[in-house]
N, C-alpha and C positions, 0 to 999 in steps of 0.2 A: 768448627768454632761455635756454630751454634748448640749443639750442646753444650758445652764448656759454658759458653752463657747459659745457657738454661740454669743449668749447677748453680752460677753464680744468681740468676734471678730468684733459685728457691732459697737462697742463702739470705738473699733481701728480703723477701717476704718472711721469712724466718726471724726476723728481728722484731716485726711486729706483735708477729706470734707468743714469740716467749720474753719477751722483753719485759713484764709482768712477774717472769718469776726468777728477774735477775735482784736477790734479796742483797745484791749491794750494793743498789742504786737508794740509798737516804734520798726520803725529801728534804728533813732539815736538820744539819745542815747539806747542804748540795754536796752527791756523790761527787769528788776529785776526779771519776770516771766520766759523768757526765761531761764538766768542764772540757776533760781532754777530748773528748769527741767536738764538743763544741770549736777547738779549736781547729783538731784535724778537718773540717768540715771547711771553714773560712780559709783556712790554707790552700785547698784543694779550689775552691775557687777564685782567688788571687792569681795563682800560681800557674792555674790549668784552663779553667772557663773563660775567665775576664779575657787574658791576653788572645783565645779565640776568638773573643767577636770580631776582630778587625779582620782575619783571614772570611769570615762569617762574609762579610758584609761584600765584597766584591760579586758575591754570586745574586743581590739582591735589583742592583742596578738596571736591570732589561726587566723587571714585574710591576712596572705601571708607578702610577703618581706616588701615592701612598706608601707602596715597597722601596722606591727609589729613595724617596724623603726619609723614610727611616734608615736607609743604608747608611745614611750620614750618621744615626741618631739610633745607633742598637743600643747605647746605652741608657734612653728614656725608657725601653722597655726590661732593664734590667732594674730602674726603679720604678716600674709601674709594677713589678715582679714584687717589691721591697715594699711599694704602698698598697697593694691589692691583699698580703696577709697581714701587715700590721692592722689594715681595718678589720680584717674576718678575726683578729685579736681582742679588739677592741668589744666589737659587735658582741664575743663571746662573753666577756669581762663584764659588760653590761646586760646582757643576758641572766647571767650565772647571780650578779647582787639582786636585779630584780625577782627572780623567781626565789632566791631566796627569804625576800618580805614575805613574797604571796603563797609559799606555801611550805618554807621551812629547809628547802631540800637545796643544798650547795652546789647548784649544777646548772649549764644554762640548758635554758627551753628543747623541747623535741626537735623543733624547725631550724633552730640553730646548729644544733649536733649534726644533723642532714647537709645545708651547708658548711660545716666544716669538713665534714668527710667526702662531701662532694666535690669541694677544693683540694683535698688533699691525695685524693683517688685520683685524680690530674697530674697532680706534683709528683706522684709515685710512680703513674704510668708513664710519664716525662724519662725518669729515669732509669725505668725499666727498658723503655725502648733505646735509651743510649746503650745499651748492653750490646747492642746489636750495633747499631751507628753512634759512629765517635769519628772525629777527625786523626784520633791517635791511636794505629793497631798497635797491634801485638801483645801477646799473653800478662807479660809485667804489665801494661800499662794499664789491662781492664783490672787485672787484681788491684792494684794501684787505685782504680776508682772504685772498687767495689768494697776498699777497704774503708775507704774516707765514704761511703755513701752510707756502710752498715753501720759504721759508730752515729751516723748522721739520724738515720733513723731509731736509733734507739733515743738520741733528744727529743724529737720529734716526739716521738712515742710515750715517752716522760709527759712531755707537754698536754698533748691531746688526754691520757689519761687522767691527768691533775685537775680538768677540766670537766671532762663529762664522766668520769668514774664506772661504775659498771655498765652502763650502755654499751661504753666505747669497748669494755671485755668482752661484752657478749656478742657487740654485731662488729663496730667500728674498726679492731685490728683486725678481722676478718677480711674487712671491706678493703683494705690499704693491702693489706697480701696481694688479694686476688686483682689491684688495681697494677701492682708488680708484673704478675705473670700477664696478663692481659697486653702490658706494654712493649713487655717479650714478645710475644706472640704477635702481636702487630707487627715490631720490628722482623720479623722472619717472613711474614708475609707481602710487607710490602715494603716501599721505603719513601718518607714525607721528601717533596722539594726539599732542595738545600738553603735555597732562599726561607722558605717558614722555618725549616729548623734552626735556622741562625734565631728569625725570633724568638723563636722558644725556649733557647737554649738562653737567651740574653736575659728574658723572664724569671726562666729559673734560677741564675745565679742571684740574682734580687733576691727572690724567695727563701733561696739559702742562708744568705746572710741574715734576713731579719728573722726566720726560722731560730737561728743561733742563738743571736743576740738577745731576743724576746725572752731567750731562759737564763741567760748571764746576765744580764744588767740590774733588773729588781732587788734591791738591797734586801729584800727577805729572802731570797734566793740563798746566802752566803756562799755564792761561789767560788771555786778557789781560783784566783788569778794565776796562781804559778801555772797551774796544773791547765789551764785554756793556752796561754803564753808556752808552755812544754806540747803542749799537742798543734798549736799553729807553725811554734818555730821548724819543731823535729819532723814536721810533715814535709813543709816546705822542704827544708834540706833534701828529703829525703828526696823528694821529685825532680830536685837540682842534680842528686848525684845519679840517680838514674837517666835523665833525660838526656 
């Protein structure tokens, strides 16, 4: 099985890589493709994450003041997940107009870029190492996530590009691959308490959602609603007639 992950983790890093020269992802108006990933993405954690953290959370109960109190509460860290990148969005947004006065160029600051990729070399190795550990075996069910993580990263990858531009070509999807196979390779070597992975996993799902949303919602975005709504519903489904 671990190879078979592996396969699948070069296939995630693989989305960062050439996601660049998928020439039918439109910025404007918004690739129909994009959307649909957008949706598969929030389905997949609806569906599959969310209703984990309550199984998550029994294992948390015996790790002290703080692990206990949050056993009740994995869902603050699912929005500390939600408010932790909206702000590194923000940060960037502001970023990206101010350097534009002071020196012309549409992109935020070097120090900026670094924390983003820094952030996001987390969020990748996060799910890289689920390759490995997941509450749910078996072959369908990683394809199953690897499907809804690789359309996820190609939003993602839209995103971070529209923002740092060739930076992000020349070091930054480099930097998100290798935070991929890293997270692999963790998961093979070792395996985190089950108690921290519950939080992390609660984290992540936050993340995902406002990861999504941040590229849908912006009225200059012109998203296509069917086509988000077509990849949440038909996901969904899909995970319902399999599971």
């Amino acid at each position: 099985m671990h190879l078979t992950a592996f396969a699948f983790a070069l296939i995630l890093a693989g989305m960062h890589i050439f996601a660049k020269n998928m020439r039918f992802i439109q910025v404007i108006p918004r690739s129909r493709f994009l959307s649909l990933g957008g949706g598969v993405s929030v389905g997949y954690v609806f569906i599959h994450i969310l209703p984990e953290l309550n199984e998550h959370q029994e294992s948390i109960e015996h790790n002290g003041f703080l692990l206990s109190y949050l056993e009740h509460h994995a869902y603050l860290l699912a929005m500390l997940g939600l408010v932790t990148f909206y702000a590194l969005e923000r940060i960037a947004k502001k970023s990206q107009k101010e350097n534009q006065q002071d020196t012309g160029k549409s992109q935020p600051k070097r120090e900026i870029f670094w924390l983003h990729i820094s952030s996001f070399s987390f969020y990748n190795g996060l799910i890289g190492y689920l390759l490995i550990h997941r509450d749910t075996e078996g072959l369908l069910s990683l394809i199953l996530y690897v499907i809804a993580m690789s359309l996820h990263f190609i939003v993602v990858d839209y995103g971070l590009r529209t923002h740092h531009k060739d930076i992000y070509n020349r070091i930054g999807r480099w930097l998100l691959a290798l935070a991929v196979m890293l997270g692999w390779g963790i998961g093979v070597l070792t395996e985190i308490p089950e108690s921290t992975l519950a939080l992390l996993f609660a984290f992540l799902s936050g993340a995902i959602i406002l990861n999504v949303l941040k590229e849908e919602l912006p009225e200059d975005r012109e998203s296509s609603t069917w086509a988000f709504s077509l990849g949440a519903i038909g996901y969904v489904a899909l995970l319902l007639i399999v599971g």
